[in-house]
C-alpha positions as CSV (number, residue, x, y, z in Angstrom):
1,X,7.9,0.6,-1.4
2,X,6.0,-2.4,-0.3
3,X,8.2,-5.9,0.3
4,X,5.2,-7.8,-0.8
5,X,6.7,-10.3,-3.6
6,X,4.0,-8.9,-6.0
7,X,2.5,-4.8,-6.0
8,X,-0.7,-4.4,-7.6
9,X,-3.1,-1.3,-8.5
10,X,-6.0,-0.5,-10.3
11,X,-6.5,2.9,-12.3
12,X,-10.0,4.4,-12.8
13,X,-9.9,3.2,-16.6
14,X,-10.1,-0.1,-15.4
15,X,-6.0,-1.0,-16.0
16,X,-4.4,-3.4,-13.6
17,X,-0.8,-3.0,-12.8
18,X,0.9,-6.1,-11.2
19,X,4.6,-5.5,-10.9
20,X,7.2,-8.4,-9.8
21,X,9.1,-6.7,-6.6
22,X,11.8,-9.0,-5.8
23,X,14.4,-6.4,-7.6
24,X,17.1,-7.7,-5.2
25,X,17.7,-11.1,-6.5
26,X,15.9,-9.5,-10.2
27,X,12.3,-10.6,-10.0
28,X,12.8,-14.8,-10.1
29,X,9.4,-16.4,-10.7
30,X,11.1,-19.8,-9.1
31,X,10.5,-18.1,-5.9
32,X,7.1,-19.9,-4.1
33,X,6.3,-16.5,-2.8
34,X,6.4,-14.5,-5.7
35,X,4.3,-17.3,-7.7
36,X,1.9,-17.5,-4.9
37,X,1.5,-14.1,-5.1
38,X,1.2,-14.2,-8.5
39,X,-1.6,-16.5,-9.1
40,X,-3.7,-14.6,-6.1
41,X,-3.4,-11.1,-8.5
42,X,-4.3,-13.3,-11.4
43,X,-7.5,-14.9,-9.8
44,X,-8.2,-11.3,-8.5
45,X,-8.2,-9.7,-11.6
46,X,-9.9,-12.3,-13.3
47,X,-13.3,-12.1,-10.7
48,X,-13.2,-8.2,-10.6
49,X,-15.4,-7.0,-13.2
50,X,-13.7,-3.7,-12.9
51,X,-10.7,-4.8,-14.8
52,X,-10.9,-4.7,-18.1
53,X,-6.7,-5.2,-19.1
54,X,-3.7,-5.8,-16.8
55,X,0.0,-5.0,-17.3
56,X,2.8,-7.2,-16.1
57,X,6.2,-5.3,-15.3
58,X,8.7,-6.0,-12.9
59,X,10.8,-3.7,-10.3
60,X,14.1,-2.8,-10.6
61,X,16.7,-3.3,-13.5
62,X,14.7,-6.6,-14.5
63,X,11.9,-7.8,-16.0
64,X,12.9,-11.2,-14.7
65,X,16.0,-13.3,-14.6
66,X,14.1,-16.4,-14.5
67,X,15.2,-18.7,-11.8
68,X,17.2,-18.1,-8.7
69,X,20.4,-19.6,-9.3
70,X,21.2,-20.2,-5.8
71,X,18.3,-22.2,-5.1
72,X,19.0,-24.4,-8.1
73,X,21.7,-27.1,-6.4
74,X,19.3,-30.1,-5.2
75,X,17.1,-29.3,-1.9
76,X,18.5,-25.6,-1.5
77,X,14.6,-24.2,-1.0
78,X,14.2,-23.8,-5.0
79,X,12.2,-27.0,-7.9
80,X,14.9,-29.2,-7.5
81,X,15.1,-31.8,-5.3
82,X,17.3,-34.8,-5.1
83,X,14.5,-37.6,-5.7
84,X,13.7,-36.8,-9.3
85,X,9.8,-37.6,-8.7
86,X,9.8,-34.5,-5.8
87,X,11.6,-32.5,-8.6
88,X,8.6,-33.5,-10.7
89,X,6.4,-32.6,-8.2
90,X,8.1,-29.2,-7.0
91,X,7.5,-28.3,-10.8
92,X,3.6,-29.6,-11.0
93,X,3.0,-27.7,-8.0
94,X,5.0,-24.4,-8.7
95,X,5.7,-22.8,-11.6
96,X,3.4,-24.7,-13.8
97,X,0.7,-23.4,-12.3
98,X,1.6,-20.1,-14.6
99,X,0.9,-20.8,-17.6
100,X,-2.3,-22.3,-16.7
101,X,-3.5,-19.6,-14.8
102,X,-2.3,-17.4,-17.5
103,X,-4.2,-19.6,-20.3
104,X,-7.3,-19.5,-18.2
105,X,-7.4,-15.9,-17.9
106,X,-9.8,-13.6,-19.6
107,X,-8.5,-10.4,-19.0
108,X,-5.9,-9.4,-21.2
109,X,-2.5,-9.0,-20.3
110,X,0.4,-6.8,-21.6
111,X,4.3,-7.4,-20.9
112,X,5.9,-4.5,-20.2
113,X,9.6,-6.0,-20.9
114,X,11.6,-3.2,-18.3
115,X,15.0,-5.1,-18.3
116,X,16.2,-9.1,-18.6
117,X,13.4,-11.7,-19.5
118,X,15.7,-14.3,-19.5
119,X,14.9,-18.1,-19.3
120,X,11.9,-18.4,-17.1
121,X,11.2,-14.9,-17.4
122,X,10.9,-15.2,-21.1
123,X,8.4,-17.6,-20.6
124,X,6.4,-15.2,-18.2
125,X,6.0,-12.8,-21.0
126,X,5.1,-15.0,-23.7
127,X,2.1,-16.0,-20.9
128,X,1.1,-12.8,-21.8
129,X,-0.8,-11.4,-24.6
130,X,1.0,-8.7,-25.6
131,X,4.5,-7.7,-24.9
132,X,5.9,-4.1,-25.5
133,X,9.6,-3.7,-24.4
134,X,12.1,-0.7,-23.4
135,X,15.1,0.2,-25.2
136,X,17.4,-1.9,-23.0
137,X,15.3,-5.4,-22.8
138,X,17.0,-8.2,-22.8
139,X,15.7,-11.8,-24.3
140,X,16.9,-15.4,-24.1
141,X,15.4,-19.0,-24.1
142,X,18.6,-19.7,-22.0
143,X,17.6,-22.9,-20.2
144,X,20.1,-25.3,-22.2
145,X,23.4,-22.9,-21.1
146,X,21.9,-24.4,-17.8
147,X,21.9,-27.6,-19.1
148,X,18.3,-28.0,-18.6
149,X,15.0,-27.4,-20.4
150,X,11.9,-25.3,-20.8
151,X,9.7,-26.6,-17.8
152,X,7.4,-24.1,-17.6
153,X,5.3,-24.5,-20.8
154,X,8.1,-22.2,-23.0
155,X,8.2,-25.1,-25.6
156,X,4.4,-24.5,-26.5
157,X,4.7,-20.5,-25.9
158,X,7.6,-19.2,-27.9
159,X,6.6,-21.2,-31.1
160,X,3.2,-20.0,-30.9
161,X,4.7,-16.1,-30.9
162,X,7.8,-16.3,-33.1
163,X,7.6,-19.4,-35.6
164,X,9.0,-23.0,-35.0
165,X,12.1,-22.3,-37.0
166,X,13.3,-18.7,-34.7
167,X,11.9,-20.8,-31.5
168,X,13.9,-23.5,-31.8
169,X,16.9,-21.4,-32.3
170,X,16.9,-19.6,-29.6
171,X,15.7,-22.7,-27.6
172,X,19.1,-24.5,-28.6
173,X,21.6,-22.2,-29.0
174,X,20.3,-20.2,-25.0
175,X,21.5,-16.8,-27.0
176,X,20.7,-13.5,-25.7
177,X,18.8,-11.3,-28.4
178,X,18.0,-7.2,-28.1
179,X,14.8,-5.6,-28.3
180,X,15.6,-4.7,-31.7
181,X,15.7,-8.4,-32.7
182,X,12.6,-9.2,-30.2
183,X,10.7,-6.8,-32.4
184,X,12.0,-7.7,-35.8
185,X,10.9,-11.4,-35.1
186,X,7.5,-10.5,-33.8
187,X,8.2,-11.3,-30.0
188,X,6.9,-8.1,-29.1
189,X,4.9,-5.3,-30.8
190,X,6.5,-2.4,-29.8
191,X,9.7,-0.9,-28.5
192,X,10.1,2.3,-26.6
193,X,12.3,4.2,-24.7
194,X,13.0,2.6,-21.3
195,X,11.8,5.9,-19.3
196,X,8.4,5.5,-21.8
197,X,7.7,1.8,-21.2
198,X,5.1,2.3,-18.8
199,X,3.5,4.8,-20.1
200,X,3.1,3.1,-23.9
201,X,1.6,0.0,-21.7
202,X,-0.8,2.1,-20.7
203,X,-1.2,3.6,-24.1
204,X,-2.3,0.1,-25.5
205,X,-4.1,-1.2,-22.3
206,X,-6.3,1.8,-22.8
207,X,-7.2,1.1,-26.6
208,X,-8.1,-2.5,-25.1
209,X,-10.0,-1.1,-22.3
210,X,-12.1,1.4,-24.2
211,X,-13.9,-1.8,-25.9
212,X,-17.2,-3.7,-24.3
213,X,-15.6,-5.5,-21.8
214,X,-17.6,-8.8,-22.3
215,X,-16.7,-8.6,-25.6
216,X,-12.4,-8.5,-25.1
217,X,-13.1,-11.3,-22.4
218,X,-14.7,-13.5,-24.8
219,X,-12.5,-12.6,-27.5
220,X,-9.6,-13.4,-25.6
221,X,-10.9,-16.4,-24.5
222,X,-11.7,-17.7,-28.4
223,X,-8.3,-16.6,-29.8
224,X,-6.0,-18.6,-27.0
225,X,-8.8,-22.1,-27.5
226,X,-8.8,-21.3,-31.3
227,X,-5.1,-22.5,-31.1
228,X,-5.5,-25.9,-30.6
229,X,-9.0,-26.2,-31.9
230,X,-10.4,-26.8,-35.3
231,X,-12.1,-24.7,-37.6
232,X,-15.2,-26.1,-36.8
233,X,-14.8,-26.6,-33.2
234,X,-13.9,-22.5,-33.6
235,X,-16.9,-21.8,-35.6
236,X,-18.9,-23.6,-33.2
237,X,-17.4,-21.4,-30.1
238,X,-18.1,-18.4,-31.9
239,X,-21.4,-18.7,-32.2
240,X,-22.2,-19.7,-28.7
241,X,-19.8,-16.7,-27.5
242,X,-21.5,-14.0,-30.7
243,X,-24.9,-15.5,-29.3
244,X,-24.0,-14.3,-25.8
245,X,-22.1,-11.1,-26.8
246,X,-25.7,-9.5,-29.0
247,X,-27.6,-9.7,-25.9
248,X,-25.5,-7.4,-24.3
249,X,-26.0,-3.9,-23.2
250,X,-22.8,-2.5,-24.8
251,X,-23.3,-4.2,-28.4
252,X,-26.6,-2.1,-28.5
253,X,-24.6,0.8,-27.3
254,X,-22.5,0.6,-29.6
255,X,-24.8,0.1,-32.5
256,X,-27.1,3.0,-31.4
257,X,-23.6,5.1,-31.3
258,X,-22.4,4.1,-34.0
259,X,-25.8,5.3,-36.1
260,X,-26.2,8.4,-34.0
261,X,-22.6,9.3,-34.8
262,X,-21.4,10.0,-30.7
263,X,-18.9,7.9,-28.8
264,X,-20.4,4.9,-26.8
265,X,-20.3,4.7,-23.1
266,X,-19.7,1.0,-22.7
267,X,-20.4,-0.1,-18.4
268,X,-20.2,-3.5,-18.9
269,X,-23.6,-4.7,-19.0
């Protein structure tokens, strides 16, 4: 296997598969590398019109621990720093960069939970648009054991995904839940054998992938600014973006299939 911080590939149905391959320390996205790595993959996908959905997965026996532990003490390589305005900084620069990558992304993006999303890697799959998690996942919103706090935008993502009430507990208390739980609370969608994980991701990025591609970008695109928009600022978008998505090849396609009772061949046009 590659020792590039992040392994990427692309199938023929159009399905991305980025995978986190720091297994040693268990996939840290404090690491500059790996987020550098990260973002390049998420810009790459995002300008290839060949992608149509992308799963996120890590190496190993870990989704992701979150941070790296060793490079948390003040100036040991990792966000802290002992001037509080670098830390500031170290965190603008970094990790932050994440969720705002993630946000701005059109192509849709499953979690496939393999192990440990723990604190920061938590986070990294609530980025995500989907999460679907093996038999032995782990979950926790653990920064406060640390005595420190969500810095990398979980305070807006695990709300959005699970409630205010069930966000905030597991925001205060730092408690480890199961997949079980993670699926009873609506923090992922599905839960699968661990030997089967990859292959269900695949399973639901091909029902996404199968769709006009235009189309799921857009779509995408409305649901995650529908969040903090009005209904009429929404209504407004969806006109602009339904204006755009009937002059497309593939809506006629589908039309003319649908009426002439075959499958559609959707390319994207």
């Amino acid at each position: 296997m590659s020792d590039a911080p992040v392994l990427y590939s692309l199938d023929e149905a159009g399905i991305a598969t980025i995978t986190l391959n720091l297994p040693e320390i268990r996939n840290p996205i404090s690491d500059l590398d790996l987020i550098e790595a990260l973002l390049g993959r998420l810009s790459e996908i995002e300008d290839d019109p060949r992608v149509r959905c992308a799963i996120l997965t890590g190496a190993g026996s870990a989704f992701s621990a979150g941070g790296n532990l060793k490079a948390m003490r003040p100036d040991s390589g990792g966000l802290n720093a002992s001037l509080p305005a670098r830390t500031r900084r170290n965190y603008k620069s970094g990790i932050q960069r994440l969720p705002l990558a993630f946000a701005a992304l059109e192509v849709p993006v499953i979690a496939a939970v393999n192990g440990p999303a723990i604190g920061a890697g938590l986070d990294l799959a609530c980025m995500c648009d989907l999460r679907v998690a093996g038999e032995g996942a782990k979950f926790a919103e653990s920064f406060v054991k640390l005595g420190i706090i969500p810095g990398d935008g979980g305070a807006w993502l695990l709300q959005r995904i699970v409630g205010f009430s069930k966000a905030a507990e597991l925001t205060l208390t730092g408690e480890t839940i199961d997949a079980a739980e993670a699926l009873r609370i609506g923090l992922v969608s599905q839960v699968v054998p661990d030997d089967q994980l990859l292959d269900a991701a695949h399973k639901m990025a091909a029902r996404i992938a199968c769709n006009p591609p235009f189309a799921v970008r857009m779509a995408k695109r409305l649901i995650w600014d529908a969040q903090s928009m009005s209904i009429g600022q929404v209504l407004e978008m969806s006109a602009a973006m339904q204006s755009v998505a009937h002059a497309t090849k593939d809506n006629a396609e589908a039309v003319d299939a649908f009426l002439e009772k075959r499958k559609p061949v959707f390319k994207g046009d």
